[in-house]
LOTOR-791836 format. One line per 3 residues: number of its first residue (from 1); their letters; for each residue x, y, z of C-alpha. Coordinates in steps of 0.05 Angstrom, whole numbers. Each point is the difference from the previous one (the first is absolute). Layout:
BEGIN
NUM> a> X,Y,Z; ...
# end
This chain:
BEGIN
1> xxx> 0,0,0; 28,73,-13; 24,40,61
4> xxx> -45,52,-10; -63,-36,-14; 20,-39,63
7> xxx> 15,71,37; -71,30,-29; -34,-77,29
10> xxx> 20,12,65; -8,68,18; -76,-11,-22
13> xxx> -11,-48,48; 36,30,58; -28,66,-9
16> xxx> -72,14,5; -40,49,-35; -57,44,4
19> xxx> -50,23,-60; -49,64,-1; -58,-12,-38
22> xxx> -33,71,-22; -68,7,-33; -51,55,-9
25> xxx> 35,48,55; 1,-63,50; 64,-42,28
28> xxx> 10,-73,24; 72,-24,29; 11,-60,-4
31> xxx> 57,-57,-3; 38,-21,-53; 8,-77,0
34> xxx> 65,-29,-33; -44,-58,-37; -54,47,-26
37> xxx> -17,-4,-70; -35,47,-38; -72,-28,12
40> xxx> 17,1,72; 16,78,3; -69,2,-44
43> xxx> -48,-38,44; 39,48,52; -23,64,-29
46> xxx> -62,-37,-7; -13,-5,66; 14,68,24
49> xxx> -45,28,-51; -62,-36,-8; -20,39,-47
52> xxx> 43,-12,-59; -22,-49,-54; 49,-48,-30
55> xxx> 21,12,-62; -11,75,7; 59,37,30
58> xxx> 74,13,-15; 59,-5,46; 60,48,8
61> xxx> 61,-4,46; 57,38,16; 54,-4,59
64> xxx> 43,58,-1; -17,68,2; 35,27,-53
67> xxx> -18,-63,-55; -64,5,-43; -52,-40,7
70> xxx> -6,-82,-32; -55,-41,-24; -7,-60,46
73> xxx> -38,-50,-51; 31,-80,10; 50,-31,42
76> xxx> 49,22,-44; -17,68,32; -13,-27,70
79> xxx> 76,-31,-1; 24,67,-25; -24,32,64
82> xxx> 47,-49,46; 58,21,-47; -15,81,7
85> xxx> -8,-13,78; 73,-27,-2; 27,53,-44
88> xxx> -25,60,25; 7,-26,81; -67,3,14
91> xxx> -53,-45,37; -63,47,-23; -48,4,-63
94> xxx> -56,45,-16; -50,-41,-46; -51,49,-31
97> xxx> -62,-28,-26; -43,36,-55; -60,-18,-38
100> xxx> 2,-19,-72; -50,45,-52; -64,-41,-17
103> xxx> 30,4,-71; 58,-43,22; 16,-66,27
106> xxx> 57,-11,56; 58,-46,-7; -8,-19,71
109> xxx> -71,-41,-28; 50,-34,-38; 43,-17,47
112> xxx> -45,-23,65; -13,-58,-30; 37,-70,-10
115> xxx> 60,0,-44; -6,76,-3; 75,17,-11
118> xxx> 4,-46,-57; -64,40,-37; 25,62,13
121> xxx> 73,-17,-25; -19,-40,-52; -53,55,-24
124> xxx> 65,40,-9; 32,-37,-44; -55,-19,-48
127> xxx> 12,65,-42; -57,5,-43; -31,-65,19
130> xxx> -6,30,72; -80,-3,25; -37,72,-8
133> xxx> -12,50,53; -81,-8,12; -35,47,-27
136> xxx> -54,38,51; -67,9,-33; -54,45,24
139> xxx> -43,-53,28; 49,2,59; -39,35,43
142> xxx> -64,-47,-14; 22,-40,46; -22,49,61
145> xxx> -61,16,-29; -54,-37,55; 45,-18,60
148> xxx> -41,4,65; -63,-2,28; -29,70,6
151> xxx> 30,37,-64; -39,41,-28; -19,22,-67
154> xxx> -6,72,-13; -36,-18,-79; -55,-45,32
157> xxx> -3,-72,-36; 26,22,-71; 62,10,38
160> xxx> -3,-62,48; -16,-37,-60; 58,29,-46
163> xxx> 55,-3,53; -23,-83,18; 9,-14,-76
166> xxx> 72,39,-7; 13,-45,76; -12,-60,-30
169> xxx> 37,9,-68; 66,15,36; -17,-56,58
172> xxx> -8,-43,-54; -71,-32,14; -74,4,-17
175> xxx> -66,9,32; -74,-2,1; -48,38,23
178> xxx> -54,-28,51; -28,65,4; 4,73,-39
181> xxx> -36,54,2; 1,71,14; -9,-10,80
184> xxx> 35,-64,9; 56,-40,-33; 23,-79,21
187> xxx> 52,-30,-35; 39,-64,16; 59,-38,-49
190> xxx> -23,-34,-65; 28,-65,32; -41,-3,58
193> xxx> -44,-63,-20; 57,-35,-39; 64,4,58
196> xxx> -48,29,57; 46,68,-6; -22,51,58
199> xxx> 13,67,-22; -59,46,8; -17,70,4
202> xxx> -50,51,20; -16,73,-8; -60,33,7
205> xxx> -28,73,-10; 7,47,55; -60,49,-1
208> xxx> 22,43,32; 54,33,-44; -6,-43,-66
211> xxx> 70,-46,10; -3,-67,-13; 43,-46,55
214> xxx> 28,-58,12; -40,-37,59; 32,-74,0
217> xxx> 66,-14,-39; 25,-77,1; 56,12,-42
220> xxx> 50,-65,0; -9,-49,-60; -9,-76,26
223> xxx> 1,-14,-86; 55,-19,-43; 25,40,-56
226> xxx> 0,73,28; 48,34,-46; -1,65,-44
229> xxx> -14,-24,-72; 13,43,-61; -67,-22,-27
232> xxx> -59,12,62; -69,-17,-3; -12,74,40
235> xxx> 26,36,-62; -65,25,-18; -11,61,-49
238> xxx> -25,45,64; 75,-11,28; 17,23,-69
241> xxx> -40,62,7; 37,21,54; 66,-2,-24
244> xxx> -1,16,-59; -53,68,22; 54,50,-1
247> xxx> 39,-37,-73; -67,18,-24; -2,67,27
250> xxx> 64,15,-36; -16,-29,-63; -71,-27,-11
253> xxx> 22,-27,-73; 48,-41,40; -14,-81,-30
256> xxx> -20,-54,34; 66,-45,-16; 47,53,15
259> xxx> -31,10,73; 16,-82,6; 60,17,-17
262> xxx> 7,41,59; -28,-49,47; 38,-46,-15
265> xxx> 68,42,15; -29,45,60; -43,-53,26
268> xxx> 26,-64,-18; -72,-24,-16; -21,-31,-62
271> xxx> -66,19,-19; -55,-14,-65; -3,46,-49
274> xxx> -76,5,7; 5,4,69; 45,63,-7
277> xxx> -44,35,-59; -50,-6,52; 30,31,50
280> xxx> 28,50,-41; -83,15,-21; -15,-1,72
283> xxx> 56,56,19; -25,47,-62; -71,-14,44
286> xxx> 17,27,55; 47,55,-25; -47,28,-48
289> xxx> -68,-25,16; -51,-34,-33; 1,17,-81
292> xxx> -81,6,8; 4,48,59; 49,47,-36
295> xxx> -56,25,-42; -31,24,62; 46,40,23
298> xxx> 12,37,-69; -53,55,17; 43,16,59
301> xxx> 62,1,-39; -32,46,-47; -26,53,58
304> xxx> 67,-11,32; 41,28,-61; -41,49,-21
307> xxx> -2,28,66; 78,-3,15; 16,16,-77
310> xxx> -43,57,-18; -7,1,-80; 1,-70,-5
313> xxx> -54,-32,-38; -24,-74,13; -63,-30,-38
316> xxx> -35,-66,19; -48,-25,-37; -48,-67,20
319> xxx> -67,-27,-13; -51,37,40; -40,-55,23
322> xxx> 50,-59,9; 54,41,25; 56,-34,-39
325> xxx> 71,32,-22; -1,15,-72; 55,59,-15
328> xxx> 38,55,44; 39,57,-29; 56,26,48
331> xxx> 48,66,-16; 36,43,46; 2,75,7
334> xxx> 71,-5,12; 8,-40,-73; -45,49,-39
337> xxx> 43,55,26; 66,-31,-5; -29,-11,-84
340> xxx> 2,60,-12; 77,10,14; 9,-67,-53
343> xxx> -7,-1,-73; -65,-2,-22; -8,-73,-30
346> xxx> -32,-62,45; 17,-69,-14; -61,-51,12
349> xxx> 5,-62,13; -49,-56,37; 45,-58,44
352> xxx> -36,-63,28; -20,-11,70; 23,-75,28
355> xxx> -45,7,68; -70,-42,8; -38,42,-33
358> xxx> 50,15,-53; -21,59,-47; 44,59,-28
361> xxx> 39,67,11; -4,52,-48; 55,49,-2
364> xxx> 19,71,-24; 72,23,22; 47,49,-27
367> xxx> 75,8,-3; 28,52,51; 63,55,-23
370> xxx> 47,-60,13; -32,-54,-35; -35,-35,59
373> xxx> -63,-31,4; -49,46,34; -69,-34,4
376> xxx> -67,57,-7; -63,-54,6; -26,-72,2
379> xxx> -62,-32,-1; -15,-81,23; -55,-28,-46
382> xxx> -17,-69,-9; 28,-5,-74; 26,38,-46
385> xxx> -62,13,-50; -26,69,-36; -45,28,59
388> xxx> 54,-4,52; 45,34,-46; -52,54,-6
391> xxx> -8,8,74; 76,3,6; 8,55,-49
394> xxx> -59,41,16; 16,3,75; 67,14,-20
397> xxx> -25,50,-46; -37,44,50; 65,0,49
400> xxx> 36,25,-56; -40,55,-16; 6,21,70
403> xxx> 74,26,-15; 29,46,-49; -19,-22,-80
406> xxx> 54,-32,-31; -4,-46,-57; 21,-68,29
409> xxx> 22,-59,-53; -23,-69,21; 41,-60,-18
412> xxx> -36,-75,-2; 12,-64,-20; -65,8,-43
415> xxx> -47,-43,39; -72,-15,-33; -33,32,48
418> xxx> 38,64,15; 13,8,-73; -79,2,-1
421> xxx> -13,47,69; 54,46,-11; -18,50,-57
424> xxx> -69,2,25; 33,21,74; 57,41,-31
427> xxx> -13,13,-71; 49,62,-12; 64,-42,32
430> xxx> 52,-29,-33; 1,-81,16; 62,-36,-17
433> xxx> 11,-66,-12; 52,-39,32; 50,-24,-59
436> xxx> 37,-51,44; -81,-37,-3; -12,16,-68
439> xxx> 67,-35,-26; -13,-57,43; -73,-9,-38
442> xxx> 36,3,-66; 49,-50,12; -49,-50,31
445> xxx> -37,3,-68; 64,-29,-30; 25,-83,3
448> xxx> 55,-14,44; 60,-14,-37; -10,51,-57
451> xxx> 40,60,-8; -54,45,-6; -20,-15,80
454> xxx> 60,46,10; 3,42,-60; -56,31,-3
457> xxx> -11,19,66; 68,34,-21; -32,33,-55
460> xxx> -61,22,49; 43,39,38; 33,30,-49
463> xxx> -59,33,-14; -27,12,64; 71,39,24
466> xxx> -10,46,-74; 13,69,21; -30,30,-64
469> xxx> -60,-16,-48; 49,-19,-60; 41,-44,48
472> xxx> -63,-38,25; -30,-12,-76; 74,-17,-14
475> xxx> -4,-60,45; -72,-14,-13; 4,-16,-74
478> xxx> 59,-51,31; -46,-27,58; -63,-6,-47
481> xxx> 51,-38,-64; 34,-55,53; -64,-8,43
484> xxx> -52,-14,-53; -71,-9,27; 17,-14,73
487> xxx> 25,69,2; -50,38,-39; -57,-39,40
490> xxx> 36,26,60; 10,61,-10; -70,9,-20
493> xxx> -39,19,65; 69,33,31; 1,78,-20
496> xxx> 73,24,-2; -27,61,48; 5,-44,54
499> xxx> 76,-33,-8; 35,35,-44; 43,61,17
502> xxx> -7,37,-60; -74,2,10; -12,7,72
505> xxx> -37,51,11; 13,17,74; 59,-3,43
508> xxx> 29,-58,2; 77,10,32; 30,-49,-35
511> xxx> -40,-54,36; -16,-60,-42; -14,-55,49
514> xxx> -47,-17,51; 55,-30,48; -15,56,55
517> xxx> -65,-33,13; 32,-67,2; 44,30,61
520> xxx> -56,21,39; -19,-81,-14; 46,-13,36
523> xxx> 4,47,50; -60,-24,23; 21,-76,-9
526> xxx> 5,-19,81; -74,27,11; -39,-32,-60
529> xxx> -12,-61,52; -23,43,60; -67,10,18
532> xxx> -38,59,-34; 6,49,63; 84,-23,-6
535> xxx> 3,8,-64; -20,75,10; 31,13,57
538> xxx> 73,-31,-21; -2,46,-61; -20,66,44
541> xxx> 63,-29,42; 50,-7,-49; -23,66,-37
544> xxx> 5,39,71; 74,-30,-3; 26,17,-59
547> xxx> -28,67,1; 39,17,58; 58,-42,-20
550> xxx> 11,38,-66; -22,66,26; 54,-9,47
553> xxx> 64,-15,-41; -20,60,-51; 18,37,53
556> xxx> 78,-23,-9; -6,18,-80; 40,55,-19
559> xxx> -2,1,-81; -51,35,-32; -25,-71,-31
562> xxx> -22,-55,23; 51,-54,3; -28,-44,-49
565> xxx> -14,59,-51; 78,23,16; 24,-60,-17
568> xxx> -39,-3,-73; 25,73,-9; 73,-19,4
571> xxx> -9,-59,-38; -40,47,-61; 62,52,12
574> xxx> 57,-58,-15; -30,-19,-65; 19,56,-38
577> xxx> 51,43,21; 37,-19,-60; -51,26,-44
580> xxx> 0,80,-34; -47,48,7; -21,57,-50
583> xxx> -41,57,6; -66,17,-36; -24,48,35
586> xxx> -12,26,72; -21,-65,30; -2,-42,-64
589> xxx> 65,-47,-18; 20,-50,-35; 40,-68,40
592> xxx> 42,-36,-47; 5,-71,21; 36,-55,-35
595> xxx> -53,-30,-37; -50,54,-2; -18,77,11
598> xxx> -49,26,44; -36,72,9; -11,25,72
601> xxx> -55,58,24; 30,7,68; -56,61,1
604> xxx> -65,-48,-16; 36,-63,34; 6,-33,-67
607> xxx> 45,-59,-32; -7,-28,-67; 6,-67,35
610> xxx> -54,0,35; 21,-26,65; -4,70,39
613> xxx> -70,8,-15; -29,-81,10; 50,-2,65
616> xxx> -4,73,23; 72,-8,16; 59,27,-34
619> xxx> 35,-41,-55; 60,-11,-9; -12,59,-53
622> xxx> -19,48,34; 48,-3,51; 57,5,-45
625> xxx> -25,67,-21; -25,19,73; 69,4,22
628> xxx> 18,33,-69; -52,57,15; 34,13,72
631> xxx> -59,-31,34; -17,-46,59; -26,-63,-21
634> xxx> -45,-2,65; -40,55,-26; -24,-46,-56
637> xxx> -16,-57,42; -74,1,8; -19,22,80
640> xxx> -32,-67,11; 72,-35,6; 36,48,57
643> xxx> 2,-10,72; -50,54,13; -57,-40,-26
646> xxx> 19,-66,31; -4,36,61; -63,29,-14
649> xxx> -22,-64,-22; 9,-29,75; -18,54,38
652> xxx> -65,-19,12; -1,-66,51; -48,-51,16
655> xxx> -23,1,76; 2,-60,39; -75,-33,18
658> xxx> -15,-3,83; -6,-75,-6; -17,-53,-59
661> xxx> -27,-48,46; -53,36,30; -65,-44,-9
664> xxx> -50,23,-40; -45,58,30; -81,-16,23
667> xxx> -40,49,-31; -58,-36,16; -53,-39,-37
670> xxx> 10,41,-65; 73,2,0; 29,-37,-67
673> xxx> 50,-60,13; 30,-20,-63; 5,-66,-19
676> xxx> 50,-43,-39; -18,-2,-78; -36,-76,-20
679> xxx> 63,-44,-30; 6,-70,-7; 68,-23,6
682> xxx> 32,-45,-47; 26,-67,2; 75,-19,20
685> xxx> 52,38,31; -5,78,-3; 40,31,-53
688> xxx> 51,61,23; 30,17,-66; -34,10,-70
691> xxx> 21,-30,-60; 54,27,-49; -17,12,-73
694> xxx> 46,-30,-41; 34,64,-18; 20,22,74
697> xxx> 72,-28,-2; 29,-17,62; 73,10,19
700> xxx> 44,-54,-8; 54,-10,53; 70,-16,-17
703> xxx> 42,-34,56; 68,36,-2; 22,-56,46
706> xxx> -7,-62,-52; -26,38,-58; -82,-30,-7
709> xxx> -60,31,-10; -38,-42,56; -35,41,48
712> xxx> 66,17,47; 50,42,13; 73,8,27
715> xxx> -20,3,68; -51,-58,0; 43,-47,-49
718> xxx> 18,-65,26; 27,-28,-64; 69,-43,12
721> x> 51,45,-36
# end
C-alpha cells in the first residue's frame, strides 16, 4: 500500500469529525462517521429536515474559509471530503442544502438509490448515449390539485369538476361518478367493482358563499396500475378548453393539429384530433359567445359607436316581423374624415365569412399619402348579389355626400351584381375595372398548353397600359388578328372606358389593379371565423390601432414626402440624368432620350408620355426638365403624397367603446332582439379557405439548402447533404 494512502487511512479513523448541515436559514451539527457513505450523510440530512423530498435537493460543501464551495453528488464526492479534512487540518464541514427548481431533477435522486455511484459515473461517460435530463411539463402542478378534506373551490363545481379531471390525468387514474350535479358531486375510482379500489371523494355546495368543498377525501389507491399515462381516459375536450383558452385568445385561427402539437411538448399528453377541434370550438364559446347571441347584442354595438364616435354611421337592416339579421352597413366618422386627406379613388371588394352563419364583407378602402391601406366602409350581407351591392353603395353614397364633392373613381373586379347597382347608385363616376381580373378571364378562355394562354394576355395588356388613342388601336388591331373570335367575343360587353388608360375618363393614378382590396382581405383574415358582434368589434380594434400607430410615427417624418412617394421620386430622378433638355418656351421643353423625344408643359403639368397625367406623378420627363427650369420637384408632386396629408389623414381617431360585453339592454316588451339569419349548414367539415381559380399562381419555393421546389426552406430542410 502507498505511504500516503496509508497516512490519509489512518488519520481518518483516529480523528473524528463533525458536519453542519444548513438549510432554509436553519442548522443541524452533527457527527461525521469514518464509514459513512453518501446515502448515509443523505438519510442524515433526511432526518433533520423532514421536510425535504428525495430526489429534490442539491448538496454543497466546503471546509475552509477561504475555498469556494463543491458539489457533494456520490461517494466519489463523500471520499473527497476525508481527503480536504486532512489537507486543510481541519475536523469541520458546513454541508448546505438547497432545493432543486421544479424544472430540474437532482443528482442526489440518482444517487440514493442502489448501485447509485455506478449510474451516475457511468451516465458520464456515455457521451451522447447518456439518458436525458426529464423534461417538466405543466401538468406538474396537477398533482396538488384536490389534496385534503375541506378545500375549497372558489368556481363552484365547474371548477371542482375541472381541477379532479387535471388530478387524475397527472395521478395517472380514472373515475366515475356516483353522483353529479350542481349541489352535490360523489366520485369513487373506475376500478372499484373490478380490484375493490377505495378511493372516494366528496364535495358539496356551500350556500352560503357559492364554493364548492371537499367533505370526505379517501385518497390512497388499493388498485394496480396507478401511473401517469401519455394517453388518459380524463383527456376530455373540456380539459382542452381550458388550456388551450388563452392559445385561442391569441390566435383564434390557431388549428386544431398544431394545438396537439403543443400538448404533446408542454403537456406530454397525447390527445385525438377531434377531441382537440372540440375543445378548440368550446374555447371560441366561451371567449366569444354564442354565434346566435351575437346578433343580439349588435343594436347595442350600434348605439355604443355612434354615441362614443360621433359622425359615425351604422345601418341594420332585418325583417320586421321575424326579427332575423339580413344586412348592416358600418363607417366611421373618423374614416370619412381621414378620406378626405387620401386620393379620391375607393377600391371595392367583397371577402367571405368562414363563421356559422357564413355570409360576406363588402369593402371600400383607399390608399393613404404613403401607399397604405386605409379602409372607409363595410357592410356584412349574406351573399354577394345585386341588392346588397345597392344597399352598400347607396349608404355609402349618402356618407359621402356629407363631405366636401370630389369626384371619387371606383375600382372593381366587375362583379355581376355591382356592375348592375352601380351606375344606377353612381351614374356620373368613373368605375374601373381591375386588369389583373380581366387578364385572368382571358387566359382561362384559352387550352392549357397553348401559347396563346400566355400571349395574349400579353397582348391584353399591352393595350390596357396604352397611354394614347393611336397606341391603344396600335395594339388592338394586334390583340383582335392573334386572338380571333375568343377575343372579339370578349371584348364585346367590356367598354375600353373602364380599363384602358387612354380612355379613362376620371382619375385613375396610375392604379390598374384591384389588389388594395385584396389587402384589406386579408387584413381582416383572423376575424372572418368570429362571431358577428367579433367580427365588428376586431375590425373597430385593429382600425383604432393603426390609426394611432401611424399617426404616431409621422410624427418622426422629416421630408416633405412621404417615404414611399420619396423613394419613387428618387428612383424617377436616376432614370434620366443622362438625358438633354431643350427649351421651347417658358415652361415648354423638349427631353431627348435615347430612343425617343418627348415635349414637357411644366406650366399645364403635361408630358407627351402620358404617365404624369394617368399617375399624377412626375415622370421621369418632367423631372429632367424640373431641375432644368431651376425648380423643386416637390412642388410638382401632387399634395395628396406629402406628410401633411398623411397626417391629416390620421388625425381623426377612433374612441374606445365602455365595454363589448355588456349584455344586451331590456327595453321592455317592445324592444327588438335580433336574431341569427335562417341557414342550413352543409355537410362535412367547414371550409376556411376558398378555392383558387386556375389563374391565381401560387409561389413556388426553392430550397437554397438542397436546391427543390418541395414546400421547404433552408431553415426547415432536413435533406442528408
Amino acid at each position: 500500500m502507498d505511504s500516503d494512502l496509508f497516512y490519509f487511512c489512518a488519520v481518518v479513523m483516529d480523528t473524528s469529525y463533525v458536519v453542519k448541515f444548513i438549510y432554509s436559514g436553519e442548522a443541524a451539527t452533527v457527527p461525521l462517521l469514518h464509514n459513512w457513505s453518501f446515502l448515509d450523510l443523505c438519510n442524515s440530512i433526511r432526518s433533520r429536515f423532514p421536510d425535504l423530498i428525495q430526489g429534490k435537493f442539491m448538496l454543497r460543501y466546503i471546509i475552509h474559509p477561504d475555498s469556494t464551495s463543491c458539489f457533494l453528488e456520490s461517494e466519489v464526492d463523500m471520499r473527497m471530503i476525508f481527503r480536504n479534512l486532512v489537507r486543510y487540518n481541519s475536523d469541520f464541514v458546513e454541508v448546505f442544502v438547497t432545493d432543486l427548481p421544479s424544472s430540474s431533477e437532482s443528482v442526489v435522486s440518482n444517487t440514493v438509490c442502489e448501485d447509485s455511484s455506478t449510474m451516475l459515473e457511468e451516465n458520464g461517460y456515455l457521451g451522447c448515449y447518456r439518458a436525458e435530463a426529464p423534461k417538466s411539463y405543466m401538468t406538474k402542478g396537477w398533482e396538488s390539485y384536490i389534496h385534503s378534506e375541506g378545500q375549497k373551490f372558489e368556481g363552484g363545481v365547474v371548477e371542482f369538476r375541472d381541477k379532479l379531471r387535471k388530478y387524475a390525468i397527472e395521478i395517472g387514474f380514472s373515475y366515475e361518478f356516483v353522483r353529479n350535479d350542481k349541489v352535490r358531486v360523489i366520485a369513487q375510482c373506475s376500478k372499484k367493482h373490478s380490484q375493490g379500489c377505495n378511493w372516494l371523494v366528496k364535495a358539496h355546495l356551500c350556500r352560503a358563499n357559492g364554493f364548492f368543498m371537499i367533505k370526505m377525501l379517501v385518497n390512497v389507491h388499493t388498485c394496480h396500475g396507478v401511473i401517469r399515462l401519455q394517453k388518459s381516459k380524463m383527456m376530455g375536450s373540456k380539459v382542452v378548453k381550458s388550456i388551450v383558452l388563452d392559445k385561442i385568445r391569441a390566435n383564434p385561427n390557431k388549428k386544431a393539429i398544431d394545438i396537439a402539437d403543443e400538448i404533446k411538448s408542454d403537456y406530454g399528453l397525447d390527445v385525438a384530433y377531434r377531441t382537440v377541434w372540440y375543445g378548440t370550438e368550446l374555447a371560441k364559446t366561451a371567449l366569444h359567445g354564442d354565434e346566435a347571441e351575437s346578433y343580439a347584442q349588435l343594436l347595442w354595438f350600434s348605439e355604443s359607436v355612434m354615441k362614443s364616435n360621433p359622425d359615425s354611421r351604422i345601418a341594420i337592416e332585418f325583417h320586421r316581423e321575424t326579427h332575423r339579421f339580413q344586412r348592416m352597413f358600418v363607417t366611421y366618422g373618423a374614416w370619412m374624415k381621414g378620406f378626405q386627406s387620401c386620393r379620391p379613388i375607393l377600391f371595392i371588394d367583397a371577402t367571405f365569412i368562414t363563421n356559422k352563419y357564413k355570409g360576406q364583407i363588402i369593402a371600400a378602402s383607399a390608399k393613404d399619402a404613403n401607399q397604405g391601406l386605409y379602409p372607409v366602409a363595410y357592410a356584412i350581407v349574406d351573399s354577394e348579389n345585386e341588392s346588397n351591392w345597392r344597399f352598400f353603395l347607396e349608404v355609402l353614397a349618402e356618407e359621402l355626400a356629407k363631405h366636401p364633392m370630389r369626384r371619387v373613381t371606383f375600382i372593381s373586379n366587375r362583379h355581376v351584381g355591382l356592375v348592375s347597382a352601380f351606375p344606377r347608385v353612381f351614374p356620373n363616376n368613373p368605375h374601373g375595372f381591375c386588369f389583373r381580373h380581366l387578364m385572368a378571364n382571358l387566359s382561362d378562355k384559352f387550352p392549357a398548353g397553348s401559347y396563346l394562354k400566355d400571349w395574349i394576355p400579353y397582348l391584353f395588356m399591352c393595350c390596357a397600359y396604352s397611354r394614347t388613342p393611336e397606341m391603344y388601336q396600335f395594339n388592338m388591331e394586334i390583340l383582335r388578328s392573334e386572338g380571333g373570335d375568343i377575343v372579339a367575343q370578349f371584348l364585346e360587353d367590356l367598354p375600353k372606358e373602364n380599363w384602358c388608360m387612354a380612355y379613362f375618363n376620371g382619375e385613375r393614378f396610375g392604379e390598374m389593379t384591384n389588389n388594395l382590396a385584396e389587402s384589406f382581405n386579408n387584413w381582416v383574415l383572423p376575424l372572418k371565423s368570429l362571431p358577428i358582434l367579433d367580427i365588428n368589434d376586431g375590425i373597430r380594434v385593429k382600425s383604432m390601432a393603426s390609426i394611432a400607430a401611424r399617426k404616431q410615427d409621422a410624427q418622426e417624418w422629416l421630408s416633405e414626402l412621404c417615404p414611399a412617394i420619396e423613394k419613387k421620386l428618387k428612383e424617377n430622378l436616376e432614370v434620366g440624368r443622362h438625358w438633354r433638355v431643350s427649351r421651347s418656351d417658358t415652361y415648354v421643353y423638349e427631353v431627348h432620350c435615347q430612343k425617343y423625344n418627348s415635349m414637357v408643359n411644366l406650366e399645364t403639368r403635361f408630358c407627351s408620355c402620358g404617365e404624369w397625367q394617368l399617375y399624377s406623378f412626375p415622370c421621369s420627363h418632367a423631372l429632367v426638365v424640373i431641375q432644368q427650369h431651376g425648380s423643386s420637384p416637390y412642388l410638382y408632386v401632387n399634395e395628396l403624397y406629402k406628410v401633411e396629408k398623411y397626417r391629416e389623414t390620421y388625425s381623426f381617431p377612433i374612441n374606445p367603446l365602455p365595454s363589448i360585453s355588456k349584455p344586451v339592454h331590456d327595453f321592455g316588451r317592445d324592444a327588438v332582439i335580433l336574431q341569427s339569419p335562417l341557414t342550413r349548414r352543409p355537410q362535412g367539415r367547414p371550409r376556411k379557405k376558398r378555392f383558387k381559380k386556375r389563374s391565381e399562381k401560387t409561389r413556388v419555393i426553392k430550397c437554397g439548402r438542397c436546391g427543390k421546389c418541395e414546400g421547404h426552406n433552408r431553415k426547415s430542410c432536413t435533406a442528408p447533404i
